[in-house]
ZAMARGU-4260 file (C-alpha; in steps of 0.2 Angstrom, whole numbers, plus 5000, padded with zeros to 4 digits):
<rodrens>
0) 5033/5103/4958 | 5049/5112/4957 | 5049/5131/4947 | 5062/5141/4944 | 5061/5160/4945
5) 5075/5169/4939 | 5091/5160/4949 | 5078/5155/4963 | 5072/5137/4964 | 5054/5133/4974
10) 5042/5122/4976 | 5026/5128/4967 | 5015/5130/4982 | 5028/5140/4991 | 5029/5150/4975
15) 5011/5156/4975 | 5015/5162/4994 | 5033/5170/4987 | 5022/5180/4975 | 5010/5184/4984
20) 5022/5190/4999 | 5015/5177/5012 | 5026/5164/5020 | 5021/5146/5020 | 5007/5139/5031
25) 5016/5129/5044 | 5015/5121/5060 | 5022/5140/5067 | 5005/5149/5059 | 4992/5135/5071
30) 4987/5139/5088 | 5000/5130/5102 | 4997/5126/5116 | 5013/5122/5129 | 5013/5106/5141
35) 5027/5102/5155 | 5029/5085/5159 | 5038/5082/5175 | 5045/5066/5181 | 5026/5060/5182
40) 5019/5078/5182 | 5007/5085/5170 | 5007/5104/5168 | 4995/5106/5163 | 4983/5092/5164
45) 4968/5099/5154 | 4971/5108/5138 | 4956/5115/5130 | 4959/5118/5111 | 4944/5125/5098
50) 4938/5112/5089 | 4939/5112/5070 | 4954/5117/5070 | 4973/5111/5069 | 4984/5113/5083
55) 5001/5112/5089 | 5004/5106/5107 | 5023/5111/5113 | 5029/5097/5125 | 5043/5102/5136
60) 5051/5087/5149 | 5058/5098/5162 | 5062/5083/5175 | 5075/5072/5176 | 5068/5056/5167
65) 5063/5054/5149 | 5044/5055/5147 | 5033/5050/5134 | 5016/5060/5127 | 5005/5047/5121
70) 4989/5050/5114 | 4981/5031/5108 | 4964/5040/5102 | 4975/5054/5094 | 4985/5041/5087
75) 5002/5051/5093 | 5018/5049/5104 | 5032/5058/5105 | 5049/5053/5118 | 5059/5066/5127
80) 5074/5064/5137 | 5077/5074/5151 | 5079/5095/5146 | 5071/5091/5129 | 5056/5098/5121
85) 5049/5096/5106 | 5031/5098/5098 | 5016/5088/5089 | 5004/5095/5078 | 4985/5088/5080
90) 4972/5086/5066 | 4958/5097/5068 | 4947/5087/5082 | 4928/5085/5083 | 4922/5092/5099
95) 4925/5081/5115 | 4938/5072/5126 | 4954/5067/5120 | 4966/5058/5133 | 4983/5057/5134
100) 4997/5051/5144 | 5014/5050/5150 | 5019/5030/5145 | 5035/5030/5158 | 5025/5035/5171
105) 5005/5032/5166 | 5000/5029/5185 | 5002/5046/5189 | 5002/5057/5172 | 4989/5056/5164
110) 4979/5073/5156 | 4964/5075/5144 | 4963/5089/5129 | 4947/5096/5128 | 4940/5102/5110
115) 4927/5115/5111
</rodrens>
């Protein structure tokens, strides 16, 4: 819902935030973790994230052929062409295992996030 305070148009949860001097909750505010893929490189291939919890996983390709981050139990993928980076923000996870993989090069890259 839209409000207007004096000249100043904002959505009503941003509003509460605006008056109470916060900023928005955002994928900025949540624990990141960074990943490099690399023309069938993982770096690194095991992230551990606390459990309960969203996060954000940064995902940089620094090689020379796109890569794709591809999560079937997370239910995520994301494609990046060589020099991109990008990011994907994950539901808070139950603790355990959760695999991953690059789908352009899956016989080599392929990593596991870790909730604790």
């Amino acid at each position: 819902m839209i409000k207007r305070v004096g000249r100043l148009a904002v959505a009503s949860g941003a509003l509460v935030c605006l008056l109470a001097g916060m900023a928005p909750a955002g994928a900025a505010d949540l624990p990141t973790f960074r990943l490099e893929m690399q023309d069938g490189k993982l770096n690194p291939a095991r992230i551990e994230v606390p459990a309960g919890k969203r996060i954000k996983i940064e995902v940089h390709n620094t090689g020379k052929s796109a890569v794709e981050f591809e999560s079937i139990q997370l239910r995520k993928e994301k494609v990046l062409a060589p020099g991109a980076q990008s990011f994907v923000v994950i539901a808070p996870l139950s603790p355990g295992e959760y695999k991953f993989f690059d789908d352009f090069h899956m016989q080599t890259a392929q990593g596991v996030i870790v909730a604790k």
